[in-house]
Backbone bond lengths (Angstrom), bond angles and torsions (degrees), N, CA, C in turn:
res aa  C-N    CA-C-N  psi(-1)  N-CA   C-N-CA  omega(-1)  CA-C   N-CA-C  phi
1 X - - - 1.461 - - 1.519 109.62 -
2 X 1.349 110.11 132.33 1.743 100.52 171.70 1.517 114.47 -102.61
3 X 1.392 108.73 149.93 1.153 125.18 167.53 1.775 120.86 5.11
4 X 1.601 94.41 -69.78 1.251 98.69 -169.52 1.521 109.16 -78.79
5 X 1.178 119.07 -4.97 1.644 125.82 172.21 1.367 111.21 -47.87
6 X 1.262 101.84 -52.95 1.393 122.94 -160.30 1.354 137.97 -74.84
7 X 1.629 99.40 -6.04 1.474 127.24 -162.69 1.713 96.04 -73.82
8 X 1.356 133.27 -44.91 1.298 137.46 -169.01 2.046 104.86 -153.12
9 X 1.655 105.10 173.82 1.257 136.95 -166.11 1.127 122.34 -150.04
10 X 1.498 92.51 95.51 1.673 110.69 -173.27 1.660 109.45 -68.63
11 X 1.596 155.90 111.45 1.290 120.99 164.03 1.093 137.26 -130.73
12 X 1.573 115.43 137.02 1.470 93.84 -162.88 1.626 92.97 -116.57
13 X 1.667 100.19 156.43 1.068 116.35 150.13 1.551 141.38 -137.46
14 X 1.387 99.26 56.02 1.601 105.53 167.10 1.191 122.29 -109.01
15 X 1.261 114.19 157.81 1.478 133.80 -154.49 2.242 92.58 -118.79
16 X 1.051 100.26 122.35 1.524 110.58 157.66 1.296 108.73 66.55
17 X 0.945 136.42 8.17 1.682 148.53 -169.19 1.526 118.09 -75.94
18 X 1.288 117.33 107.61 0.959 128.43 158.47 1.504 135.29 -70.65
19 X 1.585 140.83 126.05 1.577 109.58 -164.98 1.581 86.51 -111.09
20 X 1.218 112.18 176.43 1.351 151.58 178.96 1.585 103.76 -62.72
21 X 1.239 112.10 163.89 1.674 123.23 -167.41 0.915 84.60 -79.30
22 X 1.852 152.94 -52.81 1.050 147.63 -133.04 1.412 80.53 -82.30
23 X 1.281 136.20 -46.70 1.507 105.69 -154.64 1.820 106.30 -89.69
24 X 1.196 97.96 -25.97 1.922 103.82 174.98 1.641 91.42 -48.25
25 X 1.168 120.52 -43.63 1.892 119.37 -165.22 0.971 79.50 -64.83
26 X 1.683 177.02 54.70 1.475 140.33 139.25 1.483 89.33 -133.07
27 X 1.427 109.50 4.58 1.954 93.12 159.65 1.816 115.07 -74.83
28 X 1.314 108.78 -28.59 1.475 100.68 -166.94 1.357 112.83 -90.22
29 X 1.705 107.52 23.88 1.793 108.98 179.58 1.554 94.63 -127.83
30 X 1.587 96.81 -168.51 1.514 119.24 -176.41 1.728 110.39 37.16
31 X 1.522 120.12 27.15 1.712 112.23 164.70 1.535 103.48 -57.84
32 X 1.210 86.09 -174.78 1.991 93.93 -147.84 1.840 99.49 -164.99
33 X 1.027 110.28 -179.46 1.639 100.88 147.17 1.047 110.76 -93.09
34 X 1.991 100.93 159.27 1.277 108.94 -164.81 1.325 113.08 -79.41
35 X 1.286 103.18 162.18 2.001 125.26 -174.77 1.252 125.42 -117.08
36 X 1.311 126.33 -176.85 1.356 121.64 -157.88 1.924 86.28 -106.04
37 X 1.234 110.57 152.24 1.818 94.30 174.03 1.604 74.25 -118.75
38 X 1.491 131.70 164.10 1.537 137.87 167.71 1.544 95.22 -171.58
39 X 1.270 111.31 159.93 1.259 130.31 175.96 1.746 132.42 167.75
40 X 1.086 119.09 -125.86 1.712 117.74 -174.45 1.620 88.01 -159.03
41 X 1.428 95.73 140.57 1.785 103.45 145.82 1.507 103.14 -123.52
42 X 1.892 99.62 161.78 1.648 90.78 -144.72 1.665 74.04 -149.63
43 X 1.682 103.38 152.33 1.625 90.40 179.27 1.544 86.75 -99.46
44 X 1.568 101.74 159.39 1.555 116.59 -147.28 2.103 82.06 -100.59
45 X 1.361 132.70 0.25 1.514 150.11 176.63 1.682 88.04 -62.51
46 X 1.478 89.68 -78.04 1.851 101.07 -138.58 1.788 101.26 -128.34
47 X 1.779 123.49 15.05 1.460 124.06 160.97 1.679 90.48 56.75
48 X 1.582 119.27 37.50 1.599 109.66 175.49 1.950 86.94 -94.67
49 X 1.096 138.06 166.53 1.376 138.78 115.30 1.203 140.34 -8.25
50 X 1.371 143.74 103.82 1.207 134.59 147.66 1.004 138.67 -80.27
51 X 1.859 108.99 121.14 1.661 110.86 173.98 1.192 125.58 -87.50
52 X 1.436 135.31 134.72 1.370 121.32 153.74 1.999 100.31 121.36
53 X 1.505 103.27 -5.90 1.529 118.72 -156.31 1.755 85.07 -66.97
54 X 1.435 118.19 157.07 1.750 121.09 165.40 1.219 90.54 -125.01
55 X 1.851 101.64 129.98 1.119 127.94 177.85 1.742 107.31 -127.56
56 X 1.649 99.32 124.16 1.171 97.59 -159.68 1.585 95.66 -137.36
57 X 1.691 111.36 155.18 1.594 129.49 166.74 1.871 105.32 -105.41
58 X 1.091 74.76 78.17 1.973 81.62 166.47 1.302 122.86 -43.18
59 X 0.854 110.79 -46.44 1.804 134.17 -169.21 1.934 99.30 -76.50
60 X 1.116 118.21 -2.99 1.468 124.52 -179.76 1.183 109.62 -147.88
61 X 1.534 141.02 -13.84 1.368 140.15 -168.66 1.147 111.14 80.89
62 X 0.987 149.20 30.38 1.589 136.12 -158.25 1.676 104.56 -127.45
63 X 1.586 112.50 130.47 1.340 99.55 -164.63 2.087 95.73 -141.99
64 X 1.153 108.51 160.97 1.203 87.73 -171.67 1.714 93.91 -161.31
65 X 1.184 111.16 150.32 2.067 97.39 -168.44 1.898 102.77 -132.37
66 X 1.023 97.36 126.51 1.942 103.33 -164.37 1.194 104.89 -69.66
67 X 1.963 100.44 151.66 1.163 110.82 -161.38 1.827 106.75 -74.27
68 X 1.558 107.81 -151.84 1.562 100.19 174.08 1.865 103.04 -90.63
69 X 1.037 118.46 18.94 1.762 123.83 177.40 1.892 107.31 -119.20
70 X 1.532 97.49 9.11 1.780 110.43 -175.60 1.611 116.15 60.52
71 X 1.318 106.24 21.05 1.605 104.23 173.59 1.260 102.56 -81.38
72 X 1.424 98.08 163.77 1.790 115.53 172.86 1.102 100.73 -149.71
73 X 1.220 127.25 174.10 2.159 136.35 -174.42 1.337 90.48 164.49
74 X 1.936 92.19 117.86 1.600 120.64 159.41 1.196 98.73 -107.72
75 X 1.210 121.43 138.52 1.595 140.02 165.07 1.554 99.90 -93.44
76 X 1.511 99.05 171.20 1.634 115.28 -170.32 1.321 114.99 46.65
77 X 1.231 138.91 15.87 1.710 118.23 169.83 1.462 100.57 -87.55
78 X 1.502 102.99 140.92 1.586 144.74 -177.06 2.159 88.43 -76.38
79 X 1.523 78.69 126.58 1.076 106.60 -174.46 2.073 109.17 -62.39
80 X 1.200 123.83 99.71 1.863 119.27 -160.16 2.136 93.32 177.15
81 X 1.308 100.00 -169.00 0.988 112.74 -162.11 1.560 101.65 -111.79
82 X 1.162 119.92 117.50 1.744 132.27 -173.75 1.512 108.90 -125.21
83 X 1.537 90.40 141.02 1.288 110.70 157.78 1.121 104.38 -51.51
84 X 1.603 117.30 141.77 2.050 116.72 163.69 1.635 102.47 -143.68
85 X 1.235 123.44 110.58 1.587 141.63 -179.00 1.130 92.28 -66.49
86 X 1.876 118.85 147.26 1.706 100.55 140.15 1.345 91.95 -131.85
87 X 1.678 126.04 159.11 1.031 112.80 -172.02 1.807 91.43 -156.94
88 X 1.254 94.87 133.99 2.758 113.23 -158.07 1.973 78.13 -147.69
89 X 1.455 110.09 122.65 0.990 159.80 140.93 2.150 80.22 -32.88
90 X 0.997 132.35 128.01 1.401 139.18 -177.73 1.532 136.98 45.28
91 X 2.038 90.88 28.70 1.374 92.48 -176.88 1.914 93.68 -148.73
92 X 1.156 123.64 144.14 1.511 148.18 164.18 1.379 104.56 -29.53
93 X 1.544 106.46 110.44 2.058 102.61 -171.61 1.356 89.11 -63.34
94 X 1.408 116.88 171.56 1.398 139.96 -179.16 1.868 98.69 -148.97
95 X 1.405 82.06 131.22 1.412 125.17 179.30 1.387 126.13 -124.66
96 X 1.395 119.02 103.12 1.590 110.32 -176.74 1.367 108.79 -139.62
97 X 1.470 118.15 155.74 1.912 123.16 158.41 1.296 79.41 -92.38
98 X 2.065 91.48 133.07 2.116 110.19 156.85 1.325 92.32 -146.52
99 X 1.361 86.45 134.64 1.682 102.79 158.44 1.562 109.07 -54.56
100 X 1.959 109.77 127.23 1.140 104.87 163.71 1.844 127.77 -101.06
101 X 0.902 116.67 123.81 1.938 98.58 -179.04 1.664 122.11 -121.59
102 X 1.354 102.38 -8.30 1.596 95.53 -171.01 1.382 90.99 108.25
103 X 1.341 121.52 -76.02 1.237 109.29 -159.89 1.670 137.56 -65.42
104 X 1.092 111.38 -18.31 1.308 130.98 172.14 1.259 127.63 -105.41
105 X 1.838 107.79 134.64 1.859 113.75 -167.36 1.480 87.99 -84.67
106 X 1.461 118.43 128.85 1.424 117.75 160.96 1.626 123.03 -91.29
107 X 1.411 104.36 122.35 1.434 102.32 -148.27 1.838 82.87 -99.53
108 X 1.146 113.28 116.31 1.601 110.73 174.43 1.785 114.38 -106.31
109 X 1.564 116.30 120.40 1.148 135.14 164.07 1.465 134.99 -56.42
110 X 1.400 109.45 105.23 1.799 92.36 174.84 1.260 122.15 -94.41
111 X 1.494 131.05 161.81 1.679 111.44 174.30 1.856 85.84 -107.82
112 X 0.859 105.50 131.57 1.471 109.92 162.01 1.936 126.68 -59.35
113 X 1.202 117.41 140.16 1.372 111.78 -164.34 1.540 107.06 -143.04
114 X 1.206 104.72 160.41 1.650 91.46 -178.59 1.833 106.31 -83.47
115 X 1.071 109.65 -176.99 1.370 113.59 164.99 1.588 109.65 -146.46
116 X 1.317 144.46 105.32 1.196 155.73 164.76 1.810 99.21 -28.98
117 X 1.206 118.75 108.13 1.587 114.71 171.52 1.892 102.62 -128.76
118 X 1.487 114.32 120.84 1.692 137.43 -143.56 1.822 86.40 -79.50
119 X 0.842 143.70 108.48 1.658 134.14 144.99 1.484 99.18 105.82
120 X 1.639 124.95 4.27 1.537 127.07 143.85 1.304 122.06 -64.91
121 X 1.481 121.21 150.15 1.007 124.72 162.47 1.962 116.40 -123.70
122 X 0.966 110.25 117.71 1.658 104.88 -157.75 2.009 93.67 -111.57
123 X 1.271 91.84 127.67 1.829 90.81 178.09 1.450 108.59 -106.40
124 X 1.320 124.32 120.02 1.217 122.19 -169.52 1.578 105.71 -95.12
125 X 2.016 110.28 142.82 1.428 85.40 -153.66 1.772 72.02 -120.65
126 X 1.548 121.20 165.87 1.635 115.76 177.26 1.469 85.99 -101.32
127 X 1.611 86.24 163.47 1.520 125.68 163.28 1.220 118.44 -14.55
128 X 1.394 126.94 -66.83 1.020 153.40 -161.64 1.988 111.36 -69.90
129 X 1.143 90.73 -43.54 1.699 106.99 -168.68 1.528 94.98 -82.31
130 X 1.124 110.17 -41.32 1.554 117.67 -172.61 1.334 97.71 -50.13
131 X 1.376 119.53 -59.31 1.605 128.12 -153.68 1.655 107.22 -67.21
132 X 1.536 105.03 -24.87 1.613 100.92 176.50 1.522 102.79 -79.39
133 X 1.045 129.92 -14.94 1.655 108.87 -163.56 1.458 116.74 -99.31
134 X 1.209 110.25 100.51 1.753 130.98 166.67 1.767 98.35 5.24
135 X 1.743 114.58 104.06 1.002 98.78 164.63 1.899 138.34 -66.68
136 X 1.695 109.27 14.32 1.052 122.28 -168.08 1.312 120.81 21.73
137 X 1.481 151.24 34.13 1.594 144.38 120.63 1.071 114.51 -110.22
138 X 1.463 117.93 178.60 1.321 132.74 158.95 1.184 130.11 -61.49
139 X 1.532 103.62 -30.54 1.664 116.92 -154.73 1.148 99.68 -76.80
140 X 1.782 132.17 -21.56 1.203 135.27 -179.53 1.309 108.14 -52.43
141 X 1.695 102.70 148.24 1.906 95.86 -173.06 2.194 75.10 -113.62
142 X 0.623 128.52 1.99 1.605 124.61 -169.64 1.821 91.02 -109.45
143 X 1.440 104.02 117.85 1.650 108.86 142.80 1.494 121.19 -137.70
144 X 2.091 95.83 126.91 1.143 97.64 -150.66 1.686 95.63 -94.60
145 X 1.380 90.64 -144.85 2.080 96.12 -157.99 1.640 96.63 -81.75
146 X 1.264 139.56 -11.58 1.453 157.51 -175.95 1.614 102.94 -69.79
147 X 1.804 88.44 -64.73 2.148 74.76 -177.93 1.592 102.77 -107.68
148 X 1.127 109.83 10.98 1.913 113.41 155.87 2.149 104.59 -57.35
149 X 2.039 96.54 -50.80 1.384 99.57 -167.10 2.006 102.65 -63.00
150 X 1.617 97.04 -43.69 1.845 81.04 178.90 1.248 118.55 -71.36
151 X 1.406 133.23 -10.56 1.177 126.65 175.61 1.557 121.30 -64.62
152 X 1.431 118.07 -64.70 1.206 136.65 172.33 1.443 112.64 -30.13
153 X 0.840 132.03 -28.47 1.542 140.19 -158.37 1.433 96.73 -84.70
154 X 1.791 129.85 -44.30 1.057 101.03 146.39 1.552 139.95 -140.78
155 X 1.440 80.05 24.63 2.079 95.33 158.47 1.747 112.06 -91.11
156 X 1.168 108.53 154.23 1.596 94.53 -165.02 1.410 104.53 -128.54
157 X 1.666 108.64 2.81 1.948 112.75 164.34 1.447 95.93 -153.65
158 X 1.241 93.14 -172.87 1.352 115.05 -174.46 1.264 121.83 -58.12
159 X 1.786 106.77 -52.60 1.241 120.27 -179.17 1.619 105.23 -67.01
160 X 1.606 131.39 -42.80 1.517 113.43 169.55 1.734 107.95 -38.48
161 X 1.401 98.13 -55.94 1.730 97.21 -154.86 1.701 114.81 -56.13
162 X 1.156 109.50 -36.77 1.421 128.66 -166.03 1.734 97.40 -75.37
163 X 1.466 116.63 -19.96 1.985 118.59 -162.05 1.744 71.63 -85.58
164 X 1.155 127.29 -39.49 2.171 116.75 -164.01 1.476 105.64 -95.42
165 X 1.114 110.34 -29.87 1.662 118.56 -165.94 1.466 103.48 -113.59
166 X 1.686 102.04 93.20 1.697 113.89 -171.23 1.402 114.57 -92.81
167 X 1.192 143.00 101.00 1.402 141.73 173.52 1.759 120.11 -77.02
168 X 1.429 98.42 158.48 1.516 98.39 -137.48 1.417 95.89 -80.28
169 X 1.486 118.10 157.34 1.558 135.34 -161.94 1.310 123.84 31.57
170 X 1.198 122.41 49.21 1.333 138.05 -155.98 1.506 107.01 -136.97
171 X 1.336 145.92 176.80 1.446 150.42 -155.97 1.766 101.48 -173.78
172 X 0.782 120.34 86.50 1.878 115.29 165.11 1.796 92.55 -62.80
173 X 1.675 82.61 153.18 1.505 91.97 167.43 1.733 95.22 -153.64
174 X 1.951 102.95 107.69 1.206 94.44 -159.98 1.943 121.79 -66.44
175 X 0.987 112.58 -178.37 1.697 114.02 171.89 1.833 94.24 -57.52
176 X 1.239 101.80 161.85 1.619 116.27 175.49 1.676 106.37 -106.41
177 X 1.430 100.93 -48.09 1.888 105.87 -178.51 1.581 91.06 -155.03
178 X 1.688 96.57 156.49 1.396 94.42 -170.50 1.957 96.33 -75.12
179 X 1.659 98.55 170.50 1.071 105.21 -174.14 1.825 130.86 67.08
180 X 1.639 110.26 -20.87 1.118 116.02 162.10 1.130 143.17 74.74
181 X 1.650 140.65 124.33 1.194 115.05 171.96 1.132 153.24 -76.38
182 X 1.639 138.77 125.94 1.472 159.04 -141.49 1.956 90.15 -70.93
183 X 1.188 98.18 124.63 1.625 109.08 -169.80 1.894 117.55 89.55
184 X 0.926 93.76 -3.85 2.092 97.49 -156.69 1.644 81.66 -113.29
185 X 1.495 122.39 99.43 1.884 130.68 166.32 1.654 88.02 -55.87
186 X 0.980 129.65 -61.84 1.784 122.63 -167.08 1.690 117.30 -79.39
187 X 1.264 113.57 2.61 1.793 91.47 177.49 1.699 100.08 -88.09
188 X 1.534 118.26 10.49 1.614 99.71 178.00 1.811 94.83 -85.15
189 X 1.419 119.65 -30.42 1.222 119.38 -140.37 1.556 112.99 133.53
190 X 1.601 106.01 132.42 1.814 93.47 -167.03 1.577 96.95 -163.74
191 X 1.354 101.59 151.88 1.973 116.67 -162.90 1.701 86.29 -124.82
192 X 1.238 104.85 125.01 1.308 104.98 169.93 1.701 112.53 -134.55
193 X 1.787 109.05 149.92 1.425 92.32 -158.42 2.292 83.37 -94.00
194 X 1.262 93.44 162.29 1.690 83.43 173.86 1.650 105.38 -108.76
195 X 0.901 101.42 113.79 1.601 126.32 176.52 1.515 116.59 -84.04
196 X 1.175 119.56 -169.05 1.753 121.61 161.61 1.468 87.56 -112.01
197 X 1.560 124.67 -39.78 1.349 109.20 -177.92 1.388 128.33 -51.18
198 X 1.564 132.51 1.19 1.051 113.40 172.65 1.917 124.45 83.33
199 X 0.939 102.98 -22.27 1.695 114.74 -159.03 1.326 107.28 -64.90
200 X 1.016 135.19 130.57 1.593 129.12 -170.46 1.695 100.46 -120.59
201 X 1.622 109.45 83.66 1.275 122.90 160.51 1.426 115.62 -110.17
202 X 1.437 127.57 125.13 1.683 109.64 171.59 1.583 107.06 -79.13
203 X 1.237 92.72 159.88 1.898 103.92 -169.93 1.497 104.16 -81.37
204 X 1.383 110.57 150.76 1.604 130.71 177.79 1.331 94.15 -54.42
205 X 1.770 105.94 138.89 1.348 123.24 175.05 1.914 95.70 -114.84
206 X 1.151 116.24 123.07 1.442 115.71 163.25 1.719 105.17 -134.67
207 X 1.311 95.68 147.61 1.543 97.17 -156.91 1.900 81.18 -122.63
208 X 1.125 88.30 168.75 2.175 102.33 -179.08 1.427 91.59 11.44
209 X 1.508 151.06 58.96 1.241 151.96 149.73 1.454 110.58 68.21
210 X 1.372 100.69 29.31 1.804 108.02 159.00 1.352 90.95 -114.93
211 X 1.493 102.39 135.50 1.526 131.06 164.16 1.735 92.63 -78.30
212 X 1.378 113.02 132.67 1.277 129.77 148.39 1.584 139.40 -100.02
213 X 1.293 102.97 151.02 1.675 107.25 -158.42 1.364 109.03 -51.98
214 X 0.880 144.51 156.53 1.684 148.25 -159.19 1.800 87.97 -81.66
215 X 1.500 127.54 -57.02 0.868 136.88 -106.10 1.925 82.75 -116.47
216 X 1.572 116.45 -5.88 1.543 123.56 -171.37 1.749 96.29 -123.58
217 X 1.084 121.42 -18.20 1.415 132.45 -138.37 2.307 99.23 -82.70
218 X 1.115 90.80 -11.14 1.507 116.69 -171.08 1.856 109.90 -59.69
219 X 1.832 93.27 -46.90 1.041 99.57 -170.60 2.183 111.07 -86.71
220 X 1.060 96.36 7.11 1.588 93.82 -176.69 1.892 95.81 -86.90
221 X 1.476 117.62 7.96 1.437 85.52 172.35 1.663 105.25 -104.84
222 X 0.805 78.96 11.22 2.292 86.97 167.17 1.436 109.56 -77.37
223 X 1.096 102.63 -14.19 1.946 106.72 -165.03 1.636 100.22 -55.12
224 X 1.349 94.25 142.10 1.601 84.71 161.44 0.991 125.12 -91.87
225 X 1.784 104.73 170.34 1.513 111.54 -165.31 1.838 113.02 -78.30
226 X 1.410 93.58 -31.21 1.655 93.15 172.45 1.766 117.99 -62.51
227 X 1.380 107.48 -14.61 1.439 102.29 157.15 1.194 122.20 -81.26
228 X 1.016 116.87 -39.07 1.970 121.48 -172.94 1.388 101.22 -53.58
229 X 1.366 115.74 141.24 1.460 125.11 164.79 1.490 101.55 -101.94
230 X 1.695 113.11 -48.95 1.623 91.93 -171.35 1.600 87.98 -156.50
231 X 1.293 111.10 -161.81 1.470 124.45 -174.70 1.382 126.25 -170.99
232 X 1.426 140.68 133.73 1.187 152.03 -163.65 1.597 121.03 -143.80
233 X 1.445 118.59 110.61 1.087 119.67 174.28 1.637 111.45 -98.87
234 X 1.570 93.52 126.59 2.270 95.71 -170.03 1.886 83.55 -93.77
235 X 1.047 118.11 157.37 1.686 138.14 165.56 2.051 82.21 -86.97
236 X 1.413 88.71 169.53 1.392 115.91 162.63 1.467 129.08 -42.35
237 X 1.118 112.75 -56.92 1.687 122.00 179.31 1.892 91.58 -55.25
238 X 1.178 109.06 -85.15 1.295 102.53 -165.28 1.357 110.67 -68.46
239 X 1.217 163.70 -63.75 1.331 161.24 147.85 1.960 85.95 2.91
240 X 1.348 126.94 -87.14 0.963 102.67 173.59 2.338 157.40 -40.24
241 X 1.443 78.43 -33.57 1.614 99.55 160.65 1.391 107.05 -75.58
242 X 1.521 134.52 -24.42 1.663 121.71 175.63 1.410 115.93 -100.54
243 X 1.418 125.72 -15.56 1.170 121.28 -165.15 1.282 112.11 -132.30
244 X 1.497 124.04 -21.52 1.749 141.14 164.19 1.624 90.78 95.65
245 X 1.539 103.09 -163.91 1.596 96.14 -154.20 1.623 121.97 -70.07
246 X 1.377 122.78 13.01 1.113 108.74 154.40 1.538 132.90 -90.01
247 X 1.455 96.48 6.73 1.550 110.82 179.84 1.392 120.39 -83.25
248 X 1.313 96.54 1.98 1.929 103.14 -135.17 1.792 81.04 -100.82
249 X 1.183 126.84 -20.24 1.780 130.33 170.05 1.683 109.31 -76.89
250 X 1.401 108.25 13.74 1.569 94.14 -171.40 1.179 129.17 116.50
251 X 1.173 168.77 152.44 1.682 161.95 -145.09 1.770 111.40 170.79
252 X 1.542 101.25 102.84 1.555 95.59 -179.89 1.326 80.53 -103.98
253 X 1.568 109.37 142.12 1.489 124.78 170.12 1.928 111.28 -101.00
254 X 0.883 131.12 135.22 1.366 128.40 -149.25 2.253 91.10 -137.11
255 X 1.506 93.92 90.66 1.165 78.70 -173.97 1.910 115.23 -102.20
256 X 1.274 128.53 106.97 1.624 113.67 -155.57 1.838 107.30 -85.74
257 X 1.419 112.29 -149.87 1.505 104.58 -178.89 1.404 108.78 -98.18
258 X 1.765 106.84 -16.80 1.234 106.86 -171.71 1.307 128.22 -89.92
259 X 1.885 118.06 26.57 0.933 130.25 -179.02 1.701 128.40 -71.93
């Protein structure tokens, strides 16, 4: 996210909306030079991410399809008021006029919808069931209480599980000695996101939805694994959209039983 991303949060949440002539009339004023458009689509259900969503400027051609953290970024749009499509395979197209400026992440909402598909059969699985079943790769940034339970058996903390079980664009940097050295952010234990920037911050540790002090946060990778229920590493974009700029280095969520 850059700087100026971050300044404000545009958000919409309408579904299928058409606006009025009066507001189509304020696309063909206030151009500018062009700006960066970036943001999140988010299902408007459960504030999870959407991957795969196409987000497009009709009115300019410009089309762009979100990553697996629901970002999107069009370059060159002229600073004015645009049409912006979004359009997810099981969710309500969205259609809106937004002011564009550079300065603001436009966070766009989907409502989820069914879609009738002829000679499919789709098994819907809940929340709950989901979270037990072995996400079988690496690339998963989510490990739930399923391969938390095969893990434990014979990793015996966090920091074992996390040295075999590598999550994606990420860098462990294990503890050096317990308790750690005074000045050294990494001899407790440290999550780093890998960038081109180089920046050597370890990522926010918040455990049962307490953020912990940067400066104590070292010792939660000793925890044991028979406490952990599950675990979630956010990238920057979102780590940043949930937690503000200390999120924006990364976010391991540390969720235990005793929550």
């Amino acid at each position: 996210m850059t700087g100026v991303a971050r300044l404000a949060c545009s958000v919409l949440a309408l579904a299928g909306t058409v606006p009025g002539p009066a507001v189509l009339a304020a696309q063909e004023v206030r151009s500018a030079d062009p700006v960066v458009l970036e943001g999140e689509v988010v299902d408007l259900s459960n504030n999870v991410p959407v991957e795969g969503a196409i987000v497009s400027l009709p009115g300019l051609g410009l089309t762009a399809v979100t990553d697996s953290l629901g970002y999107y970024r069009l370059d060159e749009v002229p600073a004015a008021f645009h049409t912006v499509r979004v359009f997810r395979i099981g969710y309500e197209a969205l259609e809106a006029v937004v002011p564009i400026n550079g300065a603001e992440v436009v966070v766009l909402h989907l409502t989820p919808g069914a879609i009738p598909l002829e000679g499919i059969e789709v098994e819907v699985v809940g929340l709950s069931e989901l979270d037990w079943r072995p996400v079988g790769t690496s690339r998963q940034a989510f490990i739930g209480p399923g391969e938390i339970e095969d893990l434990r058996d014979t990793f015996q903390s966090l920091d074992h599980i996390l040295r075999v079980r590598r999550l994606p664009q990420v860098r462990y940097i294990p503890p050096v000695q317990p308790g750690g050295i005074p000045g050294d952010d990494t001899s407790n234990g440290c999550l780093r996101l890998v960038t081109q920037s180089g920046r050597r911050v370890c990522a926010m540790v918040v455990m049962d939805g307490v953020p912990i002090d940067p400066a104590t946060a070292g010792w939660m990778y000793q925890t044991s694994s028979h406490d952990i229920y599950s675990l979630r590493f956010l990238g920057g974009v979102e780590g940043f959209h949930r937690y503000g700029d200390r999120g924006s280095f990364g976010v391991i969520e540390i969720v235990t039983h005793n929550r």
